[in-house]
PAMARKE-915861 format. One record per residue (C-alpha): residue in one letter; x, y, z. Coordinates in steps of 0.25 Angstrom, whole numbers, plus 5000, padded with zeros to 4 digits. Layout:
# residues N
(r A, (X, Y, Z))
...
# end
This chain:
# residues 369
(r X, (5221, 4886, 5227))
(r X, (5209, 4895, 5228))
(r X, (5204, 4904, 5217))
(r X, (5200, 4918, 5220))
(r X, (5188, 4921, 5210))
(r X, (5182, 4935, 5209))
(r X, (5167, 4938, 5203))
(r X, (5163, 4953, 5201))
(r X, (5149, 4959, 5202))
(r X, (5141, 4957, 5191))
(r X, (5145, 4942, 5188))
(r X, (5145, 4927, 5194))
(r X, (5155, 4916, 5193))
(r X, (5153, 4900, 5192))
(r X, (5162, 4891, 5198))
(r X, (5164, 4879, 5191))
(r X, (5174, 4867, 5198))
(r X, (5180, 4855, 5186))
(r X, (5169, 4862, 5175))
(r X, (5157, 4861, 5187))
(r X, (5151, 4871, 5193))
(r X, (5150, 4874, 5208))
(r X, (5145, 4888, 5210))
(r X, (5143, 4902, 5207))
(r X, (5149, 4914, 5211))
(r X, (5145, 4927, 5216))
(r X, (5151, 4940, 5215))
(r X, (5164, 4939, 5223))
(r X, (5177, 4933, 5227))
(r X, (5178, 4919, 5226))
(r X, (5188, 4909, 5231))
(r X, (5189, 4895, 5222))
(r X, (5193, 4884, 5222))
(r X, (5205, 4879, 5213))
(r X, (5196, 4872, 5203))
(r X, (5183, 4881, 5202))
(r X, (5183, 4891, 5190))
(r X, (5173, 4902, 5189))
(r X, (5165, 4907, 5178))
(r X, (5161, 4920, 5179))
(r X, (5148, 4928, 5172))
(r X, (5143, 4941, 5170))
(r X, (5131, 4943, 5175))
(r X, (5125, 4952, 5166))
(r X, (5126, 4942, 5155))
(r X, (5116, 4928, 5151))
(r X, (5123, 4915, 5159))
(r X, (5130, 4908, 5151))
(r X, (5131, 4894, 5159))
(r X, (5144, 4886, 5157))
(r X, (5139, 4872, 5158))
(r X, (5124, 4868, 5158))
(r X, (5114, 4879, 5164))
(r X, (5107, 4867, 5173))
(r X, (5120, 4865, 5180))
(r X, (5123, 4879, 5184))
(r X, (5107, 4880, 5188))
(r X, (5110, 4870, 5199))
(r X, (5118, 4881, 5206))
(r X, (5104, 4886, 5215))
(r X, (5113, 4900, 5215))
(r X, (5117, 4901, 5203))
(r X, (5103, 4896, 5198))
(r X, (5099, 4909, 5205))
(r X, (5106, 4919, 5198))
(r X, (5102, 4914, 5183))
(r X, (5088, 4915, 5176))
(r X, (5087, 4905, 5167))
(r X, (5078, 4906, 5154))
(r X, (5075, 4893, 5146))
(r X, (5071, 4897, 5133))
(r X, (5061, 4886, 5126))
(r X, (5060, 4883, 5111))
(r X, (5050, 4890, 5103))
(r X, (5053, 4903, 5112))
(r X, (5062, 4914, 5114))
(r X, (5066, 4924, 5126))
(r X, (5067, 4938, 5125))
(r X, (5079, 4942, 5135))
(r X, (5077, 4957, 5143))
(r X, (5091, 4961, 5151))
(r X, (5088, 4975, 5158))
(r X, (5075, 4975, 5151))
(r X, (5081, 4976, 5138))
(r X, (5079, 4966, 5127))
(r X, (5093, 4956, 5126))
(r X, (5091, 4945, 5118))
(r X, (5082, 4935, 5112))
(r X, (5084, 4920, 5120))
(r X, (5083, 4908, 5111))
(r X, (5077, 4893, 5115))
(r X, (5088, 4891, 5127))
(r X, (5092, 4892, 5143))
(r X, (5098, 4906, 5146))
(r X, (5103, 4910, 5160))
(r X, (5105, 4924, 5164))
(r X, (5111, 4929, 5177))
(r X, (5100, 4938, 5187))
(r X, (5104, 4950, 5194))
(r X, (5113, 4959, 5186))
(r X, (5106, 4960, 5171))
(r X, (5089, 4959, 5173))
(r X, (5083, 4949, 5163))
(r X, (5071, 4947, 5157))
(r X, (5066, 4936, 5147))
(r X, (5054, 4936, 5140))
(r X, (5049, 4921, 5132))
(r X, (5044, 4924, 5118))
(r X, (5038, 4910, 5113))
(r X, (5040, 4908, 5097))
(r X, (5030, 4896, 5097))
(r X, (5018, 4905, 5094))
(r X, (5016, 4913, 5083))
(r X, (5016, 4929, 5089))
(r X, (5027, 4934, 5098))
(r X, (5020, 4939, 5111))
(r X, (5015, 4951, 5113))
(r X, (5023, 4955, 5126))
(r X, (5036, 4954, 5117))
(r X, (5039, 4969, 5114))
(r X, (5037, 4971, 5098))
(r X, (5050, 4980, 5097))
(r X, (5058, 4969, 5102))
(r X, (5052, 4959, 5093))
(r X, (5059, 4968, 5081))
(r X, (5074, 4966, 5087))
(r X, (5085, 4957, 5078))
(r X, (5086, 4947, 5091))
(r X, (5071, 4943, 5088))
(r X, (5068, 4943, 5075))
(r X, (5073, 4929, 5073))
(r X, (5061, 4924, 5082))
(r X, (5050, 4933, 5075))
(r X, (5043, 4935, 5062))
(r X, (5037, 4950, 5060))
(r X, (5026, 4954, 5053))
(r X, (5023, 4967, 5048))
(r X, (5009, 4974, 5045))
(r X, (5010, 4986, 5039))
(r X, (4999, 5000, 5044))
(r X, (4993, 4996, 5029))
(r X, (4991, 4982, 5031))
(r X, (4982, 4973, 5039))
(r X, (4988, 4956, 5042))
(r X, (4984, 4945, 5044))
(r X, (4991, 4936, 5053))
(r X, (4992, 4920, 5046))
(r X, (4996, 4911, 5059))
(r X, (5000, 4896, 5052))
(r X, (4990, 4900, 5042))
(r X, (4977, 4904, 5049))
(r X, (4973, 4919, 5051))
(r X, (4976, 4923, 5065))
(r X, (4972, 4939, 5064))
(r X, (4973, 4951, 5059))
(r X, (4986, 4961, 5061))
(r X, (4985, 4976, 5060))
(r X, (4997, 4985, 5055))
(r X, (5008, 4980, 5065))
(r X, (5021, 4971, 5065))
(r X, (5018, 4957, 5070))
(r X, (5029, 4947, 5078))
(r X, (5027, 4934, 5078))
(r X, (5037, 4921, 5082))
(r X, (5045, 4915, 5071))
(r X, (5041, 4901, 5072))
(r X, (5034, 4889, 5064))
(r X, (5020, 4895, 5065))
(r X, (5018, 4903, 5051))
(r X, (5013, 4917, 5051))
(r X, (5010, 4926, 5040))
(r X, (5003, 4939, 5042))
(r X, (4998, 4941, 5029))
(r X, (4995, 4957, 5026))
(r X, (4987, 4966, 5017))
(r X, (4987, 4982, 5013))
(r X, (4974, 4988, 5018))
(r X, (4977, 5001, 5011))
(r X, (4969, 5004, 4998))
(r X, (4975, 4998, 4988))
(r X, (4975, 4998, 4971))
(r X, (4973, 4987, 4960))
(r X, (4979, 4989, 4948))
(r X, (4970, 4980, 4935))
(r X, (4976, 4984, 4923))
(r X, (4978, 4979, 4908))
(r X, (4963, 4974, 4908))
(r X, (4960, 4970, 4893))
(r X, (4947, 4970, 4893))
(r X, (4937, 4966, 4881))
(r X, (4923, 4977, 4882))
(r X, (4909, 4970, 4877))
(r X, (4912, 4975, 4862))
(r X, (4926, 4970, 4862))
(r X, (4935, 4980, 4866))
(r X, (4948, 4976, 4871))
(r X, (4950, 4989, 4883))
(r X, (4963, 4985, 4894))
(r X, (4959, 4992, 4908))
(r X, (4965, 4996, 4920))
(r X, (4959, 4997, 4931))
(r X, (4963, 5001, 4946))
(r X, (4955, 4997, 4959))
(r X, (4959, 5003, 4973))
(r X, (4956, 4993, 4985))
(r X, (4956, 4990, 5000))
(r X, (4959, 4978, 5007))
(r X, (4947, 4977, 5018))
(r X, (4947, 4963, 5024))
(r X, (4960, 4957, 5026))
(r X, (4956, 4943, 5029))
(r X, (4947, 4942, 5016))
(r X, (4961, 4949, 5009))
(r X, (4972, 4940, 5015))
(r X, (4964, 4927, 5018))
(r X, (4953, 4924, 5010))
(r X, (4959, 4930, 4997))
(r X, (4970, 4927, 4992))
(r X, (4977, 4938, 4982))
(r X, (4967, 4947, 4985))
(r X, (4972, 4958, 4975))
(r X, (4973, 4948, 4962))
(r X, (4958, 4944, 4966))
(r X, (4955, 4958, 4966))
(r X, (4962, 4962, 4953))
(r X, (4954, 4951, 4946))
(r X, (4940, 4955, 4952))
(r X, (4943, 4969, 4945))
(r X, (4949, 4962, 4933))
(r X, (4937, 4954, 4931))
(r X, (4927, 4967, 4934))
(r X, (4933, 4975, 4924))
(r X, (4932, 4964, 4913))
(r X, (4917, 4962, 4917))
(r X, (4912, 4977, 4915))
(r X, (4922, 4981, 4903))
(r X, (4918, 4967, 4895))
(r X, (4904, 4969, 4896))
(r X, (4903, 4984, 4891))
(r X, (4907, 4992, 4879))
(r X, (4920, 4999, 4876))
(r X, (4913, 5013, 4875))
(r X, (4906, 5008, 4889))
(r X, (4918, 5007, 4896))
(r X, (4926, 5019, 4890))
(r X, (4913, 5027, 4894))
(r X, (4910, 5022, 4908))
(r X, (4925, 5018, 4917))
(r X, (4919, 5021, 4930))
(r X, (4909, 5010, 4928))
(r X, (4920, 5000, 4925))
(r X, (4926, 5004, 4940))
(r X, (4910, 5005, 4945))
(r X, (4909, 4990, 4939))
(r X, (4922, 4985, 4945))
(r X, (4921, 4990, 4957))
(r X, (4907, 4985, 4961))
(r X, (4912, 4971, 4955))
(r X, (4925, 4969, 4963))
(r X, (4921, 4976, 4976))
(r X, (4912, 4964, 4980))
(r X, (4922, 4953, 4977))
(r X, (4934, 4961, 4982))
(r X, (4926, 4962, 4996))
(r X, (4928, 4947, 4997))
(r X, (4942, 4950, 4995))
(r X, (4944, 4960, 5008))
(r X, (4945, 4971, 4999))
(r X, (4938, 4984, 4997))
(r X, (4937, 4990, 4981))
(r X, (4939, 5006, 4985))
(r X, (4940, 5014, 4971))
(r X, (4943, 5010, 4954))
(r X, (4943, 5014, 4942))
(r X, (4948, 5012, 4928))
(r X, (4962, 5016, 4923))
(r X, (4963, 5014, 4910))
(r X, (4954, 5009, 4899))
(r X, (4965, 5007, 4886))
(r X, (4960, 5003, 4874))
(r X, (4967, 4996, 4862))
(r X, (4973, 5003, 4852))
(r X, (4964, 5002, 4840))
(r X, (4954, 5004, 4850))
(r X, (4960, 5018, 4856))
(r X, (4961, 5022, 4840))
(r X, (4946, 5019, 4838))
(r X, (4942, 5027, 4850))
(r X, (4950, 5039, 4847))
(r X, (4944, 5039, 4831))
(r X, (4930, 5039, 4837))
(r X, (4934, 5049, 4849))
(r X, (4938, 5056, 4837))
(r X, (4927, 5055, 4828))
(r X, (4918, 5057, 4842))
(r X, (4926, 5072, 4844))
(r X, (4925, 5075, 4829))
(r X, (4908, 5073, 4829))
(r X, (4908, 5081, 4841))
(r X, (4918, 5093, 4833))
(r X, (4906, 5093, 4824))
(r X, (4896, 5093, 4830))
(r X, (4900, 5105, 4838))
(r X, (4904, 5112, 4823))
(r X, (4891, 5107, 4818))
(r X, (4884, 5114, 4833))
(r X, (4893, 5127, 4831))
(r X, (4890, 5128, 4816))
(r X, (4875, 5127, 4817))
(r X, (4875, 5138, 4829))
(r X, (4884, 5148, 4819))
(r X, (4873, 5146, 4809))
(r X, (4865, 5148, 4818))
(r X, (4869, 5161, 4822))
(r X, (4871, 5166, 4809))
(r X, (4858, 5165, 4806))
(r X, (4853, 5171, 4819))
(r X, (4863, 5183, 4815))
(r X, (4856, 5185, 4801))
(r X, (4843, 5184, 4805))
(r X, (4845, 5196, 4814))
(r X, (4853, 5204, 4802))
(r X, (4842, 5201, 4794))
(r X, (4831, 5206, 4802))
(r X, (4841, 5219, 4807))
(r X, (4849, 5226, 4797))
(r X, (4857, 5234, 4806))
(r X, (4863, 5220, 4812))
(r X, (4865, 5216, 4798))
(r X, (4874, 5230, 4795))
(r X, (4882, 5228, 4809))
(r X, (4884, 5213, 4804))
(r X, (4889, 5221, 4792))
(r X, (4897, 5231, 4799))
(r X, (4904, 5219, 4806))
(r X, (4909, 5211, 4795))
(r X, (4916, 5222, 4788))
(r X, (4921, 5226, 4801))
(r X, (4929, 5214, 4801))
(r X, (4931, 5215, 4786))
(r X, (4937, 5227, 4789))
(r X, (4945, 5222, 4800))
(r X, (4953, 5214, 4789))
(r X, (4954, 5225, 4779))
(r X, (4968, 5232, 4782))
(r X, (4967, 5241, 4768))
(r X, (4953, 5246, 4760))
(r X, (4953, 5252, 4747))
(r X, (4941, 5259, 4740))
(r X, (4938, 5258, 4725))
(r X, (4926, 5262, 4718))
(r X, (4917, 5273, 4719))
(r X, (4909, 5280, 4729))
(r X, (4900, 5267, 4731))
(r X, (4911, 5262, 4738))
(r X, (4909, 5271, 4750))
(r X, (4894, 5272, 4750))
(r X, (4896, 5255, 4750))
(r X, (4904, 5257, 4763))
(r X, (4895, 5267, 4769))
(r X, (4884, 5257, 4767))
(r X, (4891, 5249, 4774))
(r X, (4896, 5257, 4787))
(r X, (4881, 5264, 4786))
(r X, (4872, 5253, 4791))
(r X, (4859, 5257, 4792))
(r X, (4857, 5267, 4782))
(r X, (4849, 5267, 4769))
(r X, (4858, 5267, 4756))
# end
């Protein structure tokens, strides 16, 4: 008995006979035979094959409706349906049905070390990729350089980087070319006449050459911290405490001019510095003050001494010029008991009539007794 078998639009059917297959079906009615089944597939989905691909492929017309990607080891294929990104094809054989759904596959080989650059960056950053990439990050403060199994390859600007995750080792090794500050603190230090002083210091710097910074230095900011240590401990040991107390900036002049040149060979650029703090011990900082003290008290003096000597001074002018002018000397007179008086809240006169030509004498300058 004949089996009537209908295949709608959008689909094909495969006619298999004892588990073989014979044929492939269009869309339509279809008379069978009693013992053919059919398989039917939607044509907008991937082909999934129900026995070996190869077989099916002998079928010239059914071969004619499939695109066939073979997927090689070491390499992935990007699949596009309608010009949209669908999914990521692992090392495999895929069939798809022509026609209906539009697809296209793009090959991404893994074997070398940088994805290629036709491979849009955006879709590099979706979940179905990232098991197949590595990403590396440069930040707009940074510069990089990029380490291919070991040996410097080039140079990478602020950016983010995609590269294939496979055997070969990459390392994209980074530094911050913004200014930057060194901190040498705790620096106990002896001066030429024995004083124990504990300096901290600060130095601002640049990193100029990143290849010298990254590659041919290793640690560049211990070797730098070091160079300064050792500046510092060169100047302060060769001069006196009260040399260094008196003169910091030539501490920073001295330590600048030393580690500029050999920080140079270290890619980097000494820009500004400077003392912090100079602490001294305790019995040290006692000593100081007694003689600060004793310094301020001689200079009290001799302002005292200064002051004094030009009071005396103009003393004497004042009674050279009462002696040579009478009536100054009966104004200076007048002046005095004027603020006598000013004191004086009650007067009481005793006596005889001298009293009042005394007074009168007094108030009267300027005319004979």
């Amino acid at each position: 008995m004949f089996n009537i078998q209908r295949i709608t639009e959008g689909k094909v059917g495969l006619v298999f006979r004892f588990g073989n297959y014979t044929r492939v079906l269009k869309p339509g009615l279809h008379v069978l035979a009693p013992f053919d089944t059919v398989r039917v597939y939607n044509l907008a989905l991937p082909f999934t094959p129900p026995v070996e691909l190869d077989i099916l492929l002998q079928d010239a017309e059914l071969a004619a409706r499939l695109t066939v990607v073979e997927v090689p080891d070491n390499r992935i294929v990007l699949m596009y349906r309608n010009g949209n990104f669908q999914e990521v094809l692992k090392p495999g054989r895929y069939a798809f049905f022509k026609g209906l759904v539009k697809y296209a596959f793009m090959e991404v080989d893994l074997a070398q070390a940088e994805i290629p650059a036709n491979v849009d960056p955006d879709l590099l950053m979706k979940p179905a990729l990232l098991p197949y990439i590595r990403a590396y990050n440069v930040e707009p403060y940074e510069k990089g350089i990029l380490l291919v199994n070991g040996e410097a390859q080039r140079m990478l600007d602020p950016g983010t980087y995609f590269f294939a995750k496979n055997s070969i080792v990459i390392q994209v090794l980074k530094a911050d070319t913004r200014q930057l500050q060194l901190e040498v603190n705790g620096q106990e230090i002896l001066t030429k006449d024995k004083a124990a002083l504990r300096v901290n210091f600060t130095l601002q710097y640049r990193i100029t050459d990143i290849r010298k910074a990254l590659l041919e230095n290793k640690e560049n900011e211990k070797q730098l911290y070091v160079l300064v240590q050792l500046a510092l401990r060169e100047f302060i040991g060769t001069r006196l405490l009260d040399e260094v107390l008196a003169d910091k900036d030539a501490v920073t002049a001295y330590v600048k001019e030393s580690v500029s040149a050999q920080a140079e060979a270290l890619g980097i650029a000494i820009n500004a510095g400077g003392i912090k703090d100079i602490i001294l011990p305790g019995d040290m900082k006692e000593i100081m003050n007694q003689v600060l003290v004793a310094q301020k008290k001689a200079e009290a003096n001799t302002i005292m001494r200064r002051e004094e000597t030009a009071s005396t001074r103009s003393l004497l002018n004042t009674a050279k010029l009462m002696e040579e002018n009478t009536m100054l000397f009966k104004l200076k007179e007048m002046e005095y008991v004027e603020k006598i008086a000013e004191k004086v809240n009650t007067l009481s006169i005793s006596g005889n009539a001298k009293v009042l030509d005394q007074l009168k004498e007094i108030f009267s300058p300027g005319k004979a007794p």
